[in-house]
C-alpha positions in Angstrom: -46.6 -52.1 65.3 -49.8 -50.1 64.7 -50.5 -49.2 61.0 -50.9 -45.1 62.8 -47.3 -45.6 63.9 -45.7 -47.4 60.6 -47.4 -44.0 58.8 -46.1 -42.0 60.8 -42.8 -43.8 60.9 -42.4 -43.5 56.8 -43.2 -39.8 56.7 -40.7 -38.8 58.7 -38.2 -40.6 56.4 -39.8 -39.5 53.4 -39.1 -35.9 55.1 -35.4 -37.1 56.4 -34.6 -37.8 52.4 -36.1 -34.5 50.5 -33.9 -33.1 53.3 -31.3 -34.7 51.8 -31.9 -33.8 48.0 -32.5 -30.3 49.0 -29.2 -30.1 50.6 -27.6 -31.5 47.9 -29.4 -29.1 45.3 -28.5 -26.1 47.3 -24.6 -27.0 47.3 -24.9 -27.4 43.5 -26.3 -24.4 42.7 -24.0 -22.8 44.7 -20.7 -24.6 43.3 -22.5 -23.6 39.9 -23.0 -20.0 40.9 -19.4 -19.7 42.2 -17.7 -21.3 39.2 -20.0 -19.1 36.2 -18.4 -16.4 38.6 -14.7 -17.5 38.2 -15.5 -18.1 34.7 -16.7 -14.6 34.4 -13.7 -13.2 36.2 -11.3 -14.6 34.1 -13.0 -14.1 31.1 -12.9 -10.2 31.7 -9.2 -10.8 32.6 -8.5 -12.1 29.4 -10.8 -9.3 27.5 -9.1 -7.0 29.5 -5.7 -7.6 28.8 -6.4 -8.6 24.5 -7.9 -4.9 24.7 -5.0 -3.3 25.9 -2.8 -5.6 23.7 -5.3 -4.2 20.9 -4.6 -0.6 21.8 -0.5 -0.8 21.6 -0.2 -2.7 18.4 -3.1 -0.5 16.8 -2.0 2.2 18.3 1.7 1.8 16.0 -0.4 1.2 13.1 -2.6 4.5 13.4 0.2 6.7 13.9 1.9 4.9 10.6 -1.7 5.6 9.1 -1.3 9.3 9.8 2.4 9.7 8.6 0.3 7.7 5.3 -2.4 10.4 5.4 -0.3 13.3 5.4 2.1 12.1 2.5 -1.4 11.5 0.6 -2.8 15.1 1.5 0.5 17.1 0.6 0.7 14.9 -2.9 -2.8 16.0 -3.6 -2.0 19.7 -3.7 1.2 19.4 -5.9 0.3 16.5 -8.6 0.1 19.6 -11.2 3.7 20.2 -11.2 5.0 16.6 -10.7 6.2 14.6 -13.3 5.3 11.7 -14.4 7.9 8.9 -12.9 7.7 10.6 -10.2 4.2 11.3 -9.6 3.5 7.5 -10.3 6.6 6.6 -7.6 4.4 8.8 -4.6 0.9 7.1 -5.7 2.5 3.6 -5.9 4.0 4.1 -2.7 1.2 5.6 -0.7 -0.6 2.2 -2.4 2.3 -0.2 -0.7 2.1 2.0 2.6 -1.8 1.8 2.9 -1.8 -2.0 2.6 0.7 -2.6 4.9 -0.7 -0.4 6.9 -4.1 -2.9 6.5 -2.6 -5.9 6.7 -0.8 -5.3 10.1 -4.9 -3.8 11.4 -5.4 -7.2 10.2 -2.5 -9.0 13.0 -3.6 -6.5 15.0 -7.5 -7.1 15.3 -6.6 -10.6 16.1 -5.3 -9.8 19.4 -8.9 -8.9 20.6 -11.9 -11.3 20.8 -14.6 -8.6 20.9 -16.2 -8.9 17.0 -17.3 -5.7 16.9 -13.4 -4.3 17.7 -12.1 -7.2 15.6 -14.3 -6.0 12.3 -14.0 -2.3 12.9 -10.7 -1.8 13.5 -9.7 -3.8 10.6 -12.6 -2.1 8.6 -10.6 1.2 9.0 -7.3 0.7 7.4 -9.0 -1.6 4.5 -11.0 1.3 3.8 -7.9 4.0 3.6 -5.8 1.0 1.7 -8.7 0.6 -0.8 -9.1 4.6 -1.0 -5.1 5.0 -2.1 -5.8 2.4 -4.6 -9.2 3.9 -5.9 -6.8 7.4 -6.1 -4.2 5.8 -8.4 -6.5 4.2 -10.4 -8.4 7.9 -10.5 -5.0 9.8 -11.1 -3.5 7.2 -13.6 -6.8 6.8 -16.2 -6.5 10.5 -16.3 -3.2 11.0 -17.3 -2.8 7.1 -19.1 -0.4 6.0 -16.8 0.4 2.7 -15.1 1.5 1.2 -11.9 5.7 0.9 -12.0 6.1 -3.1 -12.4 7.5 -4.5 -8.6 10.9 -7.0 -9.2 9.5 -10.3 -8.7 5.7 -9.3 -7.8 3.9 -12.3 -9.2 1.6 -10.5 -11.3 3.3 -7.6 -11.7 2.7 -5.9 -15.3 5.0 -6.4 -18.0 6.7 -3.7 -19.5 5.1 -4.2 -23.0 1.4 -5.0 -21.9 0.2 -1.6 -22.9 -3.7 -3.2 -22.8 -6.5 -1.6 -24.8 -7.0 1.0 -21.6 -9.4 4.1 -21.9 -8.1 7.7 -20.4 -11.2 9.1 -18.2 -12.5 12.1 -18.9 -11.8 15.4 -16.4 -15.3 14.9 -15.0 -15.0 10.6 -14.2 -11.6 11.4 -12.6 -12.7 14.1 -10.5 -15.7 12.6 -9.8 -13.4 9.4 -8.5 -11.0 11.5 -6.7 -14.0 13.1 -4.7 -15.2 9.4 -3.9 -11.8 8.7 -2.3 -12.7 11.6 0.3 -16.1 10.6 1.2 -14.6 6.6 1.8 -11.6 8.2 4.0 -14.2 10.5 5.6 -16.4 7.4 6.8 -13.1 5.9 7.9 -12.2 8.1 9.9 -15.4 7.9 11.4 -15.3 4.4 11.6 -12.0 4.8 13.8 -13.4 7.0 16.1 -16.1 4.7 17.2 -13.3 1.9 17.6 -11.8 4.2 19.7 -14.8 5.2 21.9 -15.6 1.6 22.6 -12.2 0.4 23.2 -11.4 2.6 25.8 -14.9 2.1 27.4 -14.3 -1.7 27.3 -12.1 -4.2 30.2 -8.9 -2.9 30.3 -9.9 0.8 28.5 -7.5 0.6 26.2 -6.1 4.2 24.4 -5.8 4.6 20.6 -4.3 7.6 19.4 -6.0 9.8 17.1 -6.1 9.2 13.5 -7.8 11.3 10.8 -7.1 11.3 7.0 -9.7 14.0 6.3 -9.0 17.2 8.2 -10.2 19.5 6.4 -13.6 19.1 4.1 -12.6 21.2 1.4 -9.4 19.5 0.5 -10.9 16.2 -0.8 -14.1 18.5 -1.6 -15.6 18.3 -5.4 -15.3 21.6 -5.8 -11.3 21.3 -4.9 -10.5 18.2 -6.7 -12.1 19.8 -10.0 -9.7 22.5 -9.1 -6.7 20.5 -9.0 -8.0 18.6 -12.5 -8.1 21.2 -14.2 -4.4 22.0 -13.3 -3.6 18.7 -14.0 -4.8 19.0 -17.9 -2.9 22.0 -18.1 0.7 21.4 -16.9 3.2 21.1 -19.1 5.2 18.2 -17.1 2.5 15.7 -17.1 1.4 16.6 -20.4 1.0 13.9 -23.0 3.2 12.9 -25.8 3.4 10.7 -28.5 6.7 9.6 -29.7 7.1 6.1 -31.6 10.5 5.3 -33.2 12.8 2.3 -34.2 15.1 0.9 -32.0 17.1 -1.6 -34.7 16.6 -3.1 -37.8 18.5 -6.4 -39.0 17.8 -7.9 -42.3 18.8 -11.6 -42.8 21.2 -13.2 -44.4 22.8 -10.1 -43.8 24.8 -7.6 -46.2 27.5 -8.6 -47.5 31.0 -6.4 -47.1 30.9 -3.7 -49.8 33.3 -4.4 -53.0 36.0 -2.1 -53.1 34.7 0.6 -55.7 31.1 -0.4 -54.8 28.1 2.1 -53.5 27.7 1.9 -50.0 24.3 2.8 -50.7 23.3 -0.8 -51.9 23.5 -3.5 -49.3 24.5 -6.7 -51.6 23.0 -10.1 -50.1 24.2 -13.9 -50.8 21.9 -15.3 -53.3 19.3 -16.6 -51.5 14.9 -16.9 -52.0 13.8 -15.3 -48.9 14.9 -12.1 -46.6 13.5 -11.8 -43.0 13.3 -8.4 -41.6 13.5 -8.3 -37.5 12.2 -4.9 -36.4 12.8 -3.4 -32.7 9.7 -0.8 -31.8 10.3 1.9 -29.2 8.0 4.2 -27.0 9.7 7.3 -25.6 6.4 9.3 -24.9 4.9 9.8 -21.9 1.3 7.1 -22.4 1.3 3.9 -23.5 0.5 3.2 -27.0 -2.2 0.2 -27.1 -2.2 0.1 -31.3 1.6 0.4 -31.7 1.6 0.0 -36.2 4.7 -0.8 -38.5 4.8 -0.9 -42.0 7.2 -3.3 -44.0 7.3 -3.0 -47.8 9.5 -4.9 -49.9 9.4 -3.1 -54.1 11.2 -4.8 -56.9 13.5 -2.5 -59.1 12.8 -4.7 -62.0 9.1 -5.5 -62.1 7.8 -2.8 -59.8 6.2 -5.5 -58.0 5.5 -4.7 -54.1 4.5 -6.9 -50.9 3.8 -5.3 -47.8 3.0 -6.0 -44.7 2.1 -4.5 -41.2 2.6 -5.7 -37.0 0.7 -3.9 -34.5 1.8 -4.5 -30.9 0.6 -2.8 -27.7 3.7 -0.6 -26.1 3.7 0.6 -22.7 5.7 4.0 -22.2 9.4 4.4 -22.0 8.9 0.9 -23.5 10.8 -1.0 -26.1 9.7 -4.7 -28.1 11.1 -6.5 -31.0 8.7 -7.3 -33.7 7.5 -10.7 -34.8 9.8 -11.4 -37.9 8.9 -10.1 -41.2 9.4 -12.5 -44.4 9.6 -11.9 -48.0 10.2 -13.8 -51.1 13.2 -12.6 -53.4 15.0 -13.7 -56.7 18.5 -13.6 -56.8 19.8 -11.3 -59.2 17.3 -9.2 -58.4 17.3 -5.2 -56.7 14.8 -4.5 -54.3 13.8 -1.4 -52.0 12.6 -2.1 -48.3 10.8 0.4 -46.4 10.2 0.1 -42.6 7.9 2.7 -41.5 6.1 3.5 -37.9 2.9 4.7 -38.1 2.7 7.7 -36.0 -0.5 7.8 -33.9 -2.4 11.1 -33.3 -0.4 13.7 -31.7 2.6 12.8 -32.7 4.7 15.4 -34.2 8.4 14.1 -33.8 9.5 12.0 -37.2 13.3 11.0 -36.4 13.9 7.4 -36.4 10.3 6.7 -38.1 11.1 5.6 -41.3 14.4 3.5 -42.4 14.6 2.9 -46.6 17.2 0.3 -47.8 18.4 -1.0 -51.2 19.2 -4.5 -51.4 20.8 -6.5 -54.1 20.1 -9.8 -54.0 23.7 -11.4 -55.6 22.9 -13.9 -58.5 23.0 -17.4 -57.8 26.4 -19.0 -58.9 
């Protein structure tokens, strides 16, 4: 064979074989383009129907939101003439409600894998949760009130841990009530975005509406200074002071009175020391961080006198037994012991404030 011919013989194979690869190319590309196309299909499927799932569980939530919003509204126009207990009952429960409310935005969100619906929709109810909590705390510095302790709430606050809290004055509260508005007010708006982009994405799911600020002037600073300056005013929320003793037990205790004897002396069995056990009680309406009682122990004979003082915090409507109280004694001896409460600023009621006893302390035998 001539060398023309062999050429010509190897270019056509050469031709025969990018034929080939071409071919083969083509029918990748198009098994590629096909199955990025079945991919995209489904994927919009999915989106589609995690949007509408989206929509019907958030939709539950938003209208449990409003039913929130307008407890929270109609509370803000009447916390002058509450009262206490029950003032703190509505702002702990709009607290529990909000966060409920937030946690299930939370379950929720989860349904949809669009970030952007995921975050903001979730954003919306953390917001309103955090605003109900930011509206206690405004409401409850004000007035020196606490949250009501929850049964078996880890962390729940004792009844006795009064704390070393600070009331706020008329301007910081109203200035953190107003603050409440503007963060529902850019929830809201927050929602309404979530709702414009939900129901333009696959599967255009519908949210209901859901607004906590309808109005502008009712979480306005000009209103909430209003309502304030009710607050300071009304005679149910008004703040008292009233320490008093609940018991007091002396040991060894007295002995029964002698027939013929003064039942003003309490006779005790010889003995070198007396403990006194105090029980402290808080019936005003704030919590009493510097809670003081006096114990004073004065011999008849000598004139001698040792005193001594506990100081407790005492949350309101509270009640705590004192760390016991010790004091050296003779036998044979009288002695005057004086348990008084040291009434805190304000405080005009005096009943149950001071308990005087005499003891005798029996000779020894």
């Amino acid at each position: 064979m001539s060398p023309r011919r062999s050429r010509r013989r190897a270019r056509r194979r050469s031709a025969t074989r990018l034929i080939v690869v071409v071919g083969a190319v083509a029918v990748l590309v198009a098994l590629l383009i096909g199955g990025l196309a079945e991919v995209s299909r489904q994927s919009q499927g999915y989106d589609a129907t995690s949007n509408r799932t989206l929509a019907a569980q958030g939709g539950v939530v938003a209208e449990q939101s409003n039913a929130t919003a307008t407890s929270a509204t109609a509370l803000l126009g009447v916390i002058p003439s509450q009262n206490r207990v029950g003032l703190q009952i509505a702002l702990d429960g709009l607290v529990q409600q909000s966060a409920g409310e937030s946690t299930r935005a939370d379950e929720a969100a989860g349904a949809t894998t669009a970030g952007s619906l995921r975050s903001g929709f979730a954003a919306v109810f953390a917001d309103r949760a955090e605003a109900m909590s930011q509206l206690r705390a405004a409401v409850d510095g004000y007035l020196g009130m606490r949250p009501m302790p929850v049964a078996g709430a880890p962390g729940s606050a004792t009844p006795t841990d009064a704390g070393d809290s600070t009331l706020l004055s008329a301007t910081q509260a109203t200035n953190r009530i107003a603050a409440v508005g503007t963060l529902l007010a850019r929830s809201d708006s927050l929602y309404r975005s979530v709702r414009r982009t939900l129901a333009s994405a696959p599967g255009h799911g519908r949210l209901p509406k859901s607004a906590w600020v309808t109005s502008s002037g009712t979480w306005g600073l000009g209103a909430i200074a209003a309502q304030v300056d009710l607050i300071a005013t009304s005679p149910s929320l008004a703040v008292t002071h009233y320490l008093a003793l609940r018991t007091i037990r002396i040991n060894p205790p007295a002995l029964p009175t002698p027939q013929g004897g003064s039942s003003s002396v309490s006779v005790i069995a010889p003995t070198s020391q007396i403990s006194v056990d105090a029980v402290l009680g808080n019936d005003g309406t704030v919590d009493e961080p510097h809670a003081t009682v006096h114990f004073t122990l004065a011999s008849q004979s000598s004139g001698a006198t040792a005193s001594h003082s506990e100081t407790i915090g005492l949350a309101a409507d509270a009640s705590q037994a004192l760390p016991t109280v010790n004091f050296h004694v003779k036998a044979g001896t009288t002695y005057v012991l004086t348990v008084s409460v040291d009434l805190p600023a304000g405080q005009t009621q005096t009943v149950g404030t001071a308990v005087q006893s005499v003891l005798q302390v029996a000779p020894a035998s």
